[in-house]
N, C-alpha and C positions, 0 to 999 in steps of 0.2 A: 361125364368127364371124369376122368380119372389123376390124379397126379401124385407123384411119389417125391420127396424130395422137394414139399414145395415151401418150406420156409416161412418166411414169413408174411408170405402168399401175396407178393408184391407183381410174381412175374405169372401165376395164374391168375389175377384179380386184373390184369393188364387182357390178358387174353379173354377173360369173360366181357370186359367192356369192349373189348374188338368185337364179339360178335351181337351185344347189344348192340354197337353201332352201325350192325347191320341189320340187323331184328332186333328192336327191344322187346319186342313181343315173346320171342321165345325165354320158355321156363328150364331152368341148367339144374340136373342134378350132380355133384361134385363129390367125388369120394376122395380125402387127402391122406394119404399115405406119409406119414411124418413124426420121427421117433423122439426127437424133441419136445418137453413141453413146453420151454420156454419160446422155442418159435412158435409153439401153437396159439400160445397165450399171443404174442404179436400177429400170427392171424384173424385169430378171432378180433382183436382188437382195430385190424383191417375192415372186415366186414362190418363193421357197427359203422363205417362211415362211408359204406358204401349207398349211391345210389340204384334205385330199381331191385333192394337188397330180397322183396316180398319175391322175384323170381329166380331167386339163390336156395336150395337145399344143399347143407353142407354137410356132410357124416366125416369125420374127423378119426381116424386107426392110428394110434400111438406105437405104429411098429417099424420094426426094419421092413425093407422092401422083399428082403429073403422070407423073414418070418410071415408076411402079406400071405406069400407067393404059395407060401407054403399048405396056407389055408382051403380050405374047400370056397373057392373066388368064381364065383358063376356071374353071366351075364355077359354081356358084350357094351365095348363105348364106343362114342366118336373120336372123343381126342382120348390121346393120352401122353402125360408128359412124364420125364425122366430129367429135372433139373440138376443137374453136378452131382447125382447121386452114386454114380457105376463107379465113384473111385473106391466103392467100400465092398466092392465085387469082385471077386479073384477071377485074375484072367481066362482060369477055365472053366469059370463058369458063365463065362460072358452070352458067348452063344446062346447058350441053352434059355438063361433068362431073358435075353433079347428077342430072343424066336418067341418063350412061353408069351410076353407078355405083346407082341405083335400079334398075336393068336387072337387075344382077347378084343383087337378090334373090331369092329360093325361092319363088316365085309370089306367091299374094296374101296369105300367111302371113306373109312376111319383114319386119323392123321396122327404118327407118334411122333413126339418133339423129342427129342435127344440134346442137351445141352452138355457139353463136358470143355475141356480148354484145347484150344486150340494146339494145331500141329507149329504154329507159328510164336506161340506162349513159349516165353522164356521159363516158366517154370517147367511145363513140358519136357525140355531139352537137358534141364538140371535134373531131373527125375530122371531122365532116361541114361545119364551118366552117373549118377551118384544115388542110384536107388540100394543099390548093397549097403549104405552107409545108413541108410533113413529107418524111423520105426516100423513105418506100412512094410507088408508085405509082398517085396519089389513086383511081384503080379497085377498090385491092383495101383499101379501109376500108369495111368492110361489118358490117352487123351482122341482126338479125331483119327487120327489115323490107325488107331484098333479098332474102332467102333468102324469105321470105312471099311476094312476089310471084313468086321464080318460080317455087315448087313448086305456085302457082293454075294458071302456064303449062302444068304438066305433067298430058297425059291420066292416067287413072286411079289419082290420085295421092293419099290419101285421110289429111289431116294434122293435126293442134294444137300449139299452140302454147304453151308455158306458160313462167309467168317465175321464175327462181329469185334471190330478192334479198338479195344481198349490199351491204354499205358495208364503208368505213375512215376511219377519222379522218383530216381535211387541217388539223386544228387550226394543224400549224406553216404551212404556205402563208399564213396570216394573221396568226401571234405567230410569227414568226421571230427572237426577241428574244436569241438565242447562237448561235454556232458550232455545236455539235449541232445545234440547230432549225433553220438555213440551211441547215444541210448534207441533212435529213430534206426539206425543201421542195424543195431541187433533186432529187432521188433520185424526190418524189413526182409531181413535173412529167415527169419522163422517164418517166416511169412512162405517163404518161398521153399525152406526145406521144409516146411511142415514138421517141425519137429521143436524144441528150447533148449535156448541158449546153445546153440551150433556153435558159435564163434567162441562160448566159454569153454566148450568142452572138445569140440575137435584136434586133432595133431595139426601142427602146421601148416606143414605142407598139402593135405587136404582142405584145409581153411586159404590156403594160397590158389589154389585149385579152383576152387567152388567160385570166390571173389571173382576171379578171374574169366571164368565165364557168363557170370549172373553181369559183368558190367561191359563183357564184347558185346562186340556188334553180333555175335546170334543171338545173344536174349536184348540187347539196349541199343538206344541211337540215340545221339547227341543231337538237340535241336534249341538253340538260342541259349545255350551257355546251362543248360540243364538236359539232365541226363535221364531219358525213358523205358521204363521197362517194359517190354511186351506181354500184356497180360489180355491177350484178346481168347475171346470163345469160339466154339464151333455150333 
């Protein structure tokens, strides 16, 4: 098992206990691809409370997924996951590493998980309108529907697609009526452009802009007197 991007290994340590719970018998070796040490240190500190932990080998690369890729990487796996990592991939290099690392699995058995945000994410749609203005490199604000076209590009590539949906309340972006509450609305803006202090530094009228869509109805829906942001996965 391979996983890149996997944090603080809450959503691979989900998936190794899925497949104890269909073999506990079988033994996982795991390679985490993960450039963080402080998520590392929270995985590792996952695994110590893990059960059946004696049929876990975990090898741990403190790298980007580029620099991994880059390596002389032999072998073949079953699974392979890609947790919200491709936003640090430029869009034209998407393919290529998508193909490389489909390559790498265990013939036509092997399973790659792709997690990134949804085509239905209100961030998604703020990205794709206001990426000229953000730090990233408007190539690499990507979400389901890049990654959908290009794994159609790829021969024998056989896929679905399913949406996992999640909200949060943006109540205060629109009753910002105290100190707390402004301070919660700027925190939820960052949030969303990926970027600080938007709301300090922006022009106006691009701050009227941005507002303005992060609380339509393409990114929020009003449900019982509070206000939810679509923040679901693919």
């Amino acid at each position: 098992m391979l996983s890149f991007g996997g944090g603080d290994g809450e959503v691979d340590l989900n998936m190794v206990n899925n497949i104890w719970n269909v073999n506990d018998d079988v033994d996982i070796d795991l390679t985490v691809v993960e450039p963080s040490e402080h998520q590392t240190d929270m995985y590792k500190n996952r695994l110590m409370k893990l059960e059946n932990s004696s049929k876990l080998r975990v090898k741990f690369e403190n790298r980007r997924l580029q620099e991994y890729l880059k390596t002389a990487v032999t072998g073949t796996y079953d699974i392979i996951t890609l947790i919200q990592v491709l936003y640090y991939v430029n869009e034209t290099e998407l393919f290529n590493i998508i193909n490389q690392i489909h390559g790498m699995l265990n013939g036509n058995n092997g399973l790659l998980f792709i997690i990134v945000i949804s085509e239905h994410n209100g961030c998604y749609k703020v990205w794709k309108n206001y990426s000229k203005y953000l730090p990233r490199d408007s190539n690499n604000y990507i979400g389901s529907p890049d990654i959908d076209k290009i794994l159609r590009r790829m021969n024998n590539c056989h896929f679905k697609m399913e949406n996992f949906y999640s909200y949060f309340d943006i109540r205060d972006v629109v009753e910002a009526d105290n100190e707390n509450a402004e301070e919660r609305k700027n925190l939820i803006v960052d949030f969303i452009m990926e970027t600080d202090d938007f709301l300090g530094t922006a022009d106006n009228k691009l701050k009227i802009s941005v507002l303005e869509l992060i609380v339509g109805i393409e990114c929020s829906e009003n449900v019982s007197d509070k206000l939810y942001f679509n923040n679901s996965l693919s």
